[in-house]
C-alpha positions in Angstrom: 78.2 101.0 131.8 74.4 101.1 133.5 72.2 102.6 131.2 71.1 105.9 133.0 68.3 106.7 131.4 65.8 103.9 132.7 62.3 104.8 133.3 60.8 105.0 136.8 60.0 101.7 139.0 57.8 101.0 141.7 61.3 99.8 143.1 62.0 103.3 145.0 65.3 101.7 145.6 66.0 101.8 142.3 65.0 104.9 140.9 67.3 106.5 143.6 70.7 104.0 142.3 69.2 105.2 138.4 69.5 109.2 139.3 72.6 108.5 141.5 74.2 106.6 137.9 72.3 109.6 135.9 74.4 112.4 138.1 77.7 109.9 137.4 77.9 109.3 141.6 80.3 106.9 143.1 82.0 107.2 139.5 79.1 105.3 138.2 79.4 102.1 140.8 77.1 100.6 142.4 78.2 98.5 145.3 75.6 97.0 148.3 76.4 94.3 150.9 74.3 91.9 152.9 75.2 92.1 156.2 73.5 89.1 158.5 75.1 88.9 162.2 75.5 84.9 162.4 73.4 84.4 165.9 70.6 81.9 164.0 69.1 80.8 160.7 68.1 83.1 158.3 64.4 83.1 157.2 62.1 84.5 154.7 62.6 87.9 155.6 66.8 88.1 155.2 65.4 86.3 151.7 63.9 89.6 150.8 67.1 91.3 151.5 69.3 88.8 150.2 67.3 89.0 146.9 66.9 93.1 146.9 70.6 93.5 147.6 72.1 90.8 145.1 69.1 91.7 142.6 70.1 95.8 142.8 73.8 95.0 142.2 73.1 92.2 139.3 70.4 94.6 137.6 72.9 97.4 137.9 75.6 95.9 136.5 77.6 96.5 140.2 78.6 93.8 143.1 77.1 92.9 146.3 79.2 91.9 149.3 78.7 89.1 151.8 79.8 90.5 155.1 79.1 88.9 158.4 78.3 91.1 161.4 80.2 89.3 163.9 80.5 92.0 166.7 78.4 90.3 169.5 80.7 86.7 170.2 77.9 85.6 172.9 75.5 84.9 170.5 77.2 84.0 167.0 78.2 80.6 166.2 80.1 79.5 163.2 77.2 77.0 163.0 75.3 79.6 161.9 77.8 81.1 159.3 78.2 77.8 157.2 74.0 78.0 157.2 73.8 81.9 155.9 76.3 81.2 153.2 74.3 77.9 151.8 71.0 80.0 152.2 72.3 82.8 150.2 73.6 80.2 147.4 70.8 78.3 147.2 68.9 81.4 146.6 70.8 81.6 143.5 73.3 84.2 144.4 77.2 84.7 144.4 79.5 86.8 146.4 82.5 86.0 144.4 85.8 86.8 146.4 83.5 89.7 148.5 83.4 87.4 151.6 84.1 89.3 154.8 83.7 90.3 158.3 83.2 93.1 160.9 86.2 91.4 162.8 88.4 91.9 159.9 88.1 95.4 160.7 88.5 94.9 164.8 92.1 96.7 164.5 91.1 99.5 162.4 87.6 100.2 164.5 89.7 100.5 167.5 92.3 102.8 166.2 89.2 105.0 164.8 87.6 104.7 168.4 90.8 106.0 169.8 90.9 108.9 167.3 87.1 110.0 168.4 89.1 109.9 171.9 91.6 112.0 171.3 89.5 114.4 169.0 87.1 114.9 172.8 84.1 113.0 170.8 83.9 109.8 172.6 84.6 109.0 176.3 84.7 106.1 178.7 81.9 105.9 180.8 81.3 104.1 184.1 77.5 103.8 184.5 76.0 100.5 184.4 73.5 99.9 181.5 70.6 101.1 183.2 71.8 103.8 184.7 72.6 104.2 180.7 69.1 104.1 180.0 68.2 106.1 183.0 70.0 109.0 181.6 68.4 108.7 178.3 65.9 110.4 178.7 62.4 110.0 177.2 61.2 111.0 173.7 59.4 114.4 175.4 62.2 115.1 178.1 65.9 115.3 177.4 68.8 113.0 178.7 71.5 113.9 181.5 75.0 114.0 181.3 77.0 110.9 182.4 78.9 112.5 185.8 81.8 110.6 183.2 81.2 112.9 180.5 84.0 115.0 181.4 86.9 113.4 182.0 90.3 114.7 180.3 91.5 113.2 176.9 94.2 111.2 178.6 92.1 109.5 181.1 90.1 108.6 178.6 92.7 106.9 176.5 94.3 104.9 179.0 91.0 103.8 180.4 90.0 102.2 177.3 93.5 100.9 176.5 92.9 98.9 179.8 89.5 98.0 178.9 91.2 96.4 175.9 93.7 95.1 178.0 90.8 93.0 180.0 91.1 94.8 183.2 87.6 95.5 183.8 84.8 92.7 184.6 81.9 92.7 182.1 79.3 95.7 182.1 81.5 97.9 184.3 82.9 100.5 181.2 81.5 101.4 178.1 83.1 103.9 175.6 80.1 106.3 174.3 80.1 109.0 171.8 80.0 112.6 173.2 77.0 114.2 170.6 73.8 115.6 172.0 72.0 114.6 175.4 69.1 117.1 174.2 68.7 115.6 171.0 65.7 114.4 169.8 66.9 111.6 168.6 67.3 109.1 171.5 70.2 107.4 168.7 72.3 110.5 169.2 72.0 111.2 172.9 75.8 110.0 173.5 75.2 106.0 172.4 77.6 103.6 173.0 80.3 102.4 170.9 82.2 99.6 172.6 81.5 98.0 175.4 83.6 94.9 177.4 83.0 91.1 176.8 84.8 88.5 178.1 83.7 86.0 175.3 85.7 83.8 172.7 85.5 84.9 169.2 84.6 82.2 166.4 87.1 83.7 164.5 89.5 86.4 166.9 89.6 83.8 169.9 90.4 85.7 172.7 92.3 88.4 170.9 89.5 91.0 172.0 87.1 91.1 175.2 86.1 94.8 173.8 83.8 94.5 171.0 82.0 97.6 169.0 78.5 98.0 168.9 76.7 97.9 165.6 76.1 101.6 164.5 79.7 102.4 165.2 81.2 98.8 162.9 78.2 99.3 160.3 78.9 102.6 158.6 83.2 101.8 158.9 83.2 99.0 157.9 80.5 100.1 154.6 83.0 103.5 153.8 86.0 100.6 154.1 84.2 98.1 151.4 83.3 101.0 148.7 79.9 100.2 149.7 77.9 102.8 148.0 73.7 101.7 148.6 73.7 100.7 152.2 70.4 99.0 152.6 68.8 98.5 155.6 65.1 97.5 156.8 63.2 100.1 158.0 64.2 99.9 162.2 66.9 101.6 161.3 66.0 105.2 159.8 66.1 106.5 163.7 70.1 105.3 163.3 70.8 106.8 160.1 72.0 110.1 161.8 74.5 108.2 164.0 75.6 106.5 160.7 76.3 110.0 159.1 77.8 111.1 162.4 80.4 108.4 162.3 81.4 108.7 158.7 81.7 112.5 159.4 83.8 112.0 162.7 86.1 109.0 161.3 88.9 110.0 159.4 89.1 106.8 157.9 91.6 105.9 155.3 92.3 107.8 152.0 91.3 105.0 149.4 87.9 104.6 150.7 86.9 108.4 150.7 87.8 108.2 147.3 85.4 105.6 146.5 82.4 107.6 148.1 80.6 107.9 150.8 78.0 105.2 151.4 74.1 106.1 151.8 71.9 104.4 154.2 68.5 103.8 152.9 65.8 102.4 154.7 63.1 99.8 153.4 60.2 98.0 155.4 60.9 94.4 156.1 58.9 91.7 155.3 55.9 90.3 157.6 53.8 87.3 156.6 50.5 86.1 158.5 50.7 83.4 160.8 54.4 83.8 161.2 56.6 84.8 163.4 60.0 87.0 162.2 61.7 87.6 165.4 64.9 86.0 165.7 64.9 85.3 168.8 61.3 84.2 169.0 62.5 81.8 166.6 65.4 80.7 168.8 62.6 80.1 171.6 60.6 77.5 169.3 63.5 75.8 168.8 65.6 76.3 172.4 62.0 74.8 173.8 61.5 72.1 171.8 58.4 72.9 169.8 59.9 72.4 166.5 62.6 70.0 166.0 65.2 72.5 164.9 65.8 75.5 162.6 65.2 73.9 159.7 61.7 72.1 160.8 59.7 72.6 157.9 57.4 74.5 159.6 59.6 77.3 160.3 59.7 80.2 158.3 64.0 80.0 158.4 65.8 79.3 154.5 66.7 76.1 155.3 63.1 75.0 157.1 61.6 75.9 153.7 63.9 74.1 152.1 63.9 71.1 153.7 60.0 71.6 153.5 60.4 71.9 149.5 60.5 75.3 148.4 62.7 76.4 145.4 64.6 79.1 145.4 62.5 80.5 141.8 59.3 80.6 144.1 61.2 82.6 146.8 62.8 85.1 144.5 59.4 85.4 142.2 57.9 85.9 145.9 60.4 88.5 146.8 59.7 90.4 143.5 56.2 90.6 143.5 56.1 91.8 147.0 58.1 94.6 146.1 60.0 97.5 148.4 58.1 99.3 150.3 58.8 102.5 152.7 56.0 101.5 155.2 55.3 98.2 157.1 52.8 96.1 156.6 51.5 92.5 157.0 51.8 90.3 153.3 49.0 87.0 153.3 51.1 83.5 153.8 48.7 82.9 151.0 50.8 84.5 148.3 53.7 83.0 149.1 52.5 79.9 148.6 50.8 80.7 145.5 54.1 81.1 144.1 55.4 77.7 144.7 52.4 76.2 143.7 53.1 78.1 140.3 56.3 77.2 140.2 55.6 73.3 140.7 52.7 73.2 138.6 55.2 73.3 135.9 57.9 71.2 136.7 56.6 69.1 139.5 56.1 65.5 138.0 52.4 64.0 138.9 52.4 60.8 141.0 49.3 58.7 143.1 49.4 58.4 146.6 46.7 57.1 149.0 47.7 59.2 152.8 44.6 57.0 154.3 44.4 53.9 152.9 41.1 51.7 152.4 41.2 48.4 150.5 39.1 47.7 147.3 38.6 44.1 146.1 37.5 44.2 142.7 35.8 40.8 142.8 35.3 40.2 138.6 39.0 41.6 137.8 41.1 38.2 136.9 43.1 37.1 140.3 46.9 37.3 138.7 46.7 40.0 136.0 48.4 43.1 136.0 47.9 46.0 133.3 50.3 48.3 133.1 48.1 52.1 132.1 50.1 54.7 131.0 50.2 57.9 132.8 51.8 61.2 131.7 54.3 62.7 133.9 53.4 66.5 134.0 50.0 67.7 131.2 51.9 71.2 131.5 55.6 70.2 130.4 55.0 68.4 127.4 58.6 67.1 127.7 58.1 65.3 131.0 56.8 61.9 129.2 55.0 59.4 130.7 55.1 56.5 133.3 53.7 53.0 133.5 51.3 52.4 136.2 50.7 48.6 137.6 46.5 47.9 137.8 45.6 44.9 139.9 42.5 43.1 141.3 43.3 44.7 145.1 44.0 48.2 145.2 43.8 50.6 147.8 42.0 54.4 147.5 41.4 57.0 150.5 39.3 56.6 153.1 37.3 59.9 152.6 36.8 59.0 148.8 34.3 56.2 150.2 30.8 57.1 152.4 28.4 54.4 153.2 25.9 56.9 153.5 26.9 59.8 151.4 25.2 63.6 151.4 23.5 65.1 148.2 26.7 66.1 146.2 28.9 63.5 147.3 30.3 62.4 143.6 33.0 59.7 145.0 32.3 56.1 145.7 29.4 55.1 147.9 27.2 51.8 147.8 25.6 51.2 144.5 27.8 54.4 142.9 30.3 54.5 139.4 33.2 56.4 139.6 35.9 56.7 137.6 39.9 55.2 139.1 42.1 57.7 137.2 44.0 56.2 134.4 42.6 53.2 134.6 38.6 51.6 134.9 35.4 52.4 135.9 34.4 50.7 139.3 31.0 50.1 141.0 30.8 49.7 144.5 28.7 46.2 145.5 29.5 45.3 149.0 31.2 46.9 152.2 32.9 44.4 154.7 32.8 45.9 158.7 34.4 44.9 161.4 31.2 43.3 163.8 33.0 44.6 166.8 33.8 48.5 166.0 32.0 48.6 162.8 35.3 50.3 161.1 35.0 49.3 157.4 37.6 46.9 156.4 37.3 46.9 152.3 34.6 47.7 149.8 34.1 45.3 147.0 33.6 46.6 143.7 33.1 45.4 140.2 34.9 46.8 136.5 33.4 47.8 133.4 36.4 46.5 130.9 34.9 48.4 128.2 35.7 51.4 130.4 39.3 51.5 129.9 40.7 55.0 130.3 42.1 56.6 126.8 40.5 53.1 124.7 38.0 53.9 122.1 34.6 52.9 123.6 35.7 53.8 127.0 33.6 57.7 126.6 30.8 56.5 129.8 30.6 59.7 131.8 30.5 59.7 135.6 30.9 62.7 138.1 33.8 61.5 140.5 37.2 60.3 139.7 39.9 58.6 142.7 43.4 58.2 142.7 44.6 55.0 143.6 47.4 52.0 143.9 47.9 48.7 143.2 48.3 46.8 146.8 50.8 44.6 144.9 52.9 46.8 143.7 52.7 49.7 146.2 55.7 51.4 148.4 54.6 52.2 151.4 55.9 55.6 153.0 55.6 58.2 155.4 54.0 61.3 154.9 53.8 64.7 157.0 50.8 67.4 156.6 52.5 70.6 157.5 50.0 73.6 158.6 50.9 76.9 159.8 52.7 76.8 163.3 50.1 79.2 164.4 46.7 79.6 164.6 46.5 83.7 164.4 47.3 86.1 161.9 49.2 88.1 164.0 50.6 85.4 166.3 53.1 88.6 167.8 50.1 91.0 168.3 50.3 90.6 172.2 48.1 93.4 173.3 46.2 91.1 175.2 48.6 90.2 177.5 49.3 86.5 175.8 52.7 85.1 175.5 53.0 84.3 171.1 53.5 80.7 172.2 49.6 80.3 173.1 49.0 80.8 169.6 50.7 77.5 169.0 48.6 75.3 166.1 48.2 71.8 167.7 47.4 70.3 164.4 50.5 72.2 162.8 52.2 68.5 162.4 50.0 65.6 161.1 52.1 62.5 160.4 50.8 59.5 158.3 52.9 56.4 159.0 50.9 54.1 156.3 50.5 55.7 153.5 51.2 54.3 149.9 52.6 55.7 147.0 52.8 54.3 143.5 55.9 52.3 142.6 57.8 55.0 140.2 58.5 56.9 143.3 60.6 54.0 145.4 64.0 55.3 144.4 62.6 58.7 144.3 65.9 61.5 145.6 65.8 63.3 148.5 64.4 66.7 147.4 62.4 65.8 144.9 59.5 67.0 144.0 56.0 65.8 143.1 52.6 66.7 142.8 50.4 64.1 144.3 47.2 64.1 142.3 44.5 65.8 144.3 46.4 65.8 147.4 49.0 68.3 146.7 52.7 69.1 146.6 55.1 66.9 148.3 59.0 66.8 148.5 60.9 63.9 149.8 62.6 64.9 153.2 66.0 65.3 152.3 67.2 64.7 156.4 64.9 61.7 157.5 63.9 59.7 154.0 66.3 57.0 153.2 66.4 54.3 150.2 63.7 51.9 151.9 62.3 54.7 154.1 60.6 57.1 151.8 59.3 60.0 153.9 57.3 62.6 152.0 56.6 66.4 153.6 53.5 67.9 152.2 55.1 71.6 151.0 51.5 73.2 150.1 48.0 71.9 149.2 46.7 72.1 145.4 44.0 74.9 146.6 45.0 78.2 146.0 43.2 80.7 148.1 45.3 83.4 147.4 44.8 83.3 143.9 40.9 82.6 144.1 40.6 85.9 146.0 42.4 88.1 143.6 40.6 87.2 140.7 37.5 87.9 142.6 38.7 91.4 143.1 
């Protein structure tokens, strides 16, 4: 049993589950359920739920169900379905044997909409969806009555037993609850419940062409599970009423009253900067072509970040210290990425790469010798070991690490200049060879200090800049992709100025480097794995397009942490 007596949390989720367990509710249970509807790829946001519902449960010693909300068969794919359930295990979570689905329910939901029926609280209503909307009302004036409001108990019945029957083309009948055209609550003004589509089911084929809306399969099909936290994001506090309405209409079965009646509450969803969370903005990016699919690591979806090389610790330690909130509200990009780079600094193993490449003879090294430095794997695991690295007379070091004409505080290599090649020597720079056409430097000549050798006694001569490098012998050469954010606003949904989100495209969001070299540890390096490219950043190897021979690096998050810079300033 739950210890009842925990303090307070800024979790306001939980303090309500530890006074329900203090007043011995539910018979001590605690039961939630994540409930996506399988019409695209989850992202970060169903990660926040995915982790609050699962993470409730776990910490509560209760389960959490997997159910799919599979009422809408024009838009959900079983695609889709396969991708939600590896998202949610990858997260690090389990449903056990709690897998289901609103359409295991599809029998019971219509024998409760016929019940509503024959009680005189629902009723089969002719009036095409705007003439729905029409009728509404406004938030200031009250709805009208459907002319259809009123029709007798049996014409009712056998209206919708014929719209089950597939009688009626699509968007000609709707069954709608009969509650409160005055209310204030545009949710209760008589909403509909079921309405007619003449769609195959991924998994009820063309059993149905009637399918129930949402608010009338969500609290049913909660009350049928046990479910006793129903937790939703915060769109839907204006619904809770309908979902009290239903469980207080519904004589639903026997064994699930006695479980308890399931609560709805209500907790703002996640929004991150330069993002967009809309699924079906999402759908656009990809429908249109300006990603390469739902898991382009530049999408904000599970399985974009990913493939991009999140871990799953970096999304749930993001997740916790966002917290639940009852309000909305806008979290920086910049702390989500401070979490993976906290994550990796820790277990990512270090490794040289050289994204630009610009050749450096060093003209007094011996023409067939190779050294062989060592180099330790990770300075913050200290059981990640070391490597050898191959040292050479040609070696190749990034173009921006060398200026012929360098400004004042420029400490990396420049004509007549020392600096250090980490790991390895001390290198002066003598010559630069041009092309005489373009003038595009070709290679800088340098010279070695052998008394400089990095970690040999003797070797203690200080200078300000030390490069990364590779032997041009022994390097693998290999792809690599600078991600940026997809858009260059904050707020790339903020439309108020009449823009479409798409003209806040970044143009620059995808910089690919076909000629980069990396250092020759990392040629049989896994798809997935992870490294830390010394004073470049973190990199994963694209598990979809890298293959043995074809190493493909994407660049999951550069080494400088913003984020973190500004809240130790505060």
């Amino acid at each position: 049993m739950k210890d009842t007596n925990q303090p307070l949390t800024t979790n306001f989720i939980q303090n309500i589950i530890t006074e329900d367990l203090r007043q011995g509710k539910n018979d001590g249970r605690v039961h939630t359920r994540f409930p996506p509807e399988p019409n695209g790829y989850l992202h970060i946001g169903h990660a926040k739920s995915i982790c609050l519902n699962f993470g409730l449960a776990e910490a509560n010693g209760g389960l959490c169900n997997l159910r799919f909300d599979d009422t809408n068969p024009s838009k959900e794919e079983i695609e889709f379905v396969e991708s939600i359930k590896e998202d949610v295990r990858w997260l690090g979570f389990d449903w056990g044997d709690r897998l289901y689905y609103a359409s295991d329910y599809f029998d019971q939901l219509y024998e409760y909409a016929v019940q509503l029926i024959k009680a005189g609280k629902a009723y089969v209503c002719d009036l095409s969806a705007e003439e729905i909307k029409e009728y509404r009302g406004t938030l200031i004036e009250p709805g009208k009555e459907s002319p259809y409001r009123n029709r007798s108990v049996e014409e009712n019945l056998d209206l919708f037993e014929r719209m089950k029957a597939g009688e009626f083309p699509e968007g000609s009948r709707v069954l709608r609850a009969k509650i409160d055209m005055a209310s204030p609550n545009l949710n209760m003004r008589d909403p509909v419940l079921y309405r007619i589509m003449h769609k195959e089911h991924h998994r009820t084929g063309n059993k149905w062409c009637i399918y129930p809306m949402y608010d009338f399969a969500h609290p049913l099909s909660d009350a049928l599970e046990g479910i006793t936290h129903s937790i939703c994001t915060l769109e839907f506090a204006d619904h809770r009423p309908l979902y009290d309405w239903v469980l207080d209409n519904v004589d639903y079965s026997k064994e699930a009253k006695a479980k308890g009646r399931p609560q709805q509450i209500e907790f703002a969803r996640l929004n991150l900067t330069y993002t967009v969370m809309s699924k079906r903005k999402l759908r656009i990016l990809v429908e249109e072509g300006y990603v390469s699919g739902w898991d382009d690591p530049r999408m904000p979806t599970i399985s974009g970040l990913r493939r991009r090389g999140y871990t799953p610790e970096a999304i749930r330690d993001f997740c916790e210290r966002i917290g639940v909130a009852k309000s909305n509200s806008v979290v920086d990009i910049g702390m989500l990425e401070h979490c993976i780079r906290e994550d990796l600094n820790k277990r990512a193993p270090r490794a040289m790469a050289v994204l630009r490449p610009l050749k450096v003879v060093i003209d007094n090294y011996p023409e067939d010798q190779v050294e062989w430095f060592e180099a330790e794997n990770n300075p913050n695991d200290p059981d990640a070991g070391s490597r050898k690295i191959p040292f050479s007379k040609v070696i190749y070091i990034e173009q921006e690490d060398f200026m012929e004409d360098p400004p004042k505080k420029f400490f990396r290599l420049a004509p007549g200049r020392e600096v250090r090649l980490k790991h390895a020597y001390i290198i002066k720079c003598e010559q630069v060879i041009k092309d005489e056409k373009t003038g595009e430097i070709l290679e800088v000549h340098c010279t070695y200090d052998p008394e400089t050798k990095s970690g040999e006694q003797g070797s203690g001569k200080k200078v300000k800049g030390t490069l990364h490098w590779v032997s041009a012998a022994h390097a693998v050469k290999a792809e690599v992709r600078l991600y940026d954010y997809l858009f260059t606003k904050e707020n790339p949904e903020d439309e108020e100025d009449g823009s479409d989100f798409r003209a806040n495209l970044n143009p620059h969001s995808l910089v690919v480097l076909p000629s980069a070299l990396v250092e020759p540890s990392l040629a049989e390096a896994e798809p997935g794995s992870r490294y830390q490219f010394l004073r470049q950043g973190y990199f994963c190897v694209d598990p979809v397009d890298s293959k043995p021979g074809n190493l493909v690096f994407n660049r999951i998050v550069s080494l400088r942490d913003t984020w973190a810079k500004i809240k130790k300033e505060e």
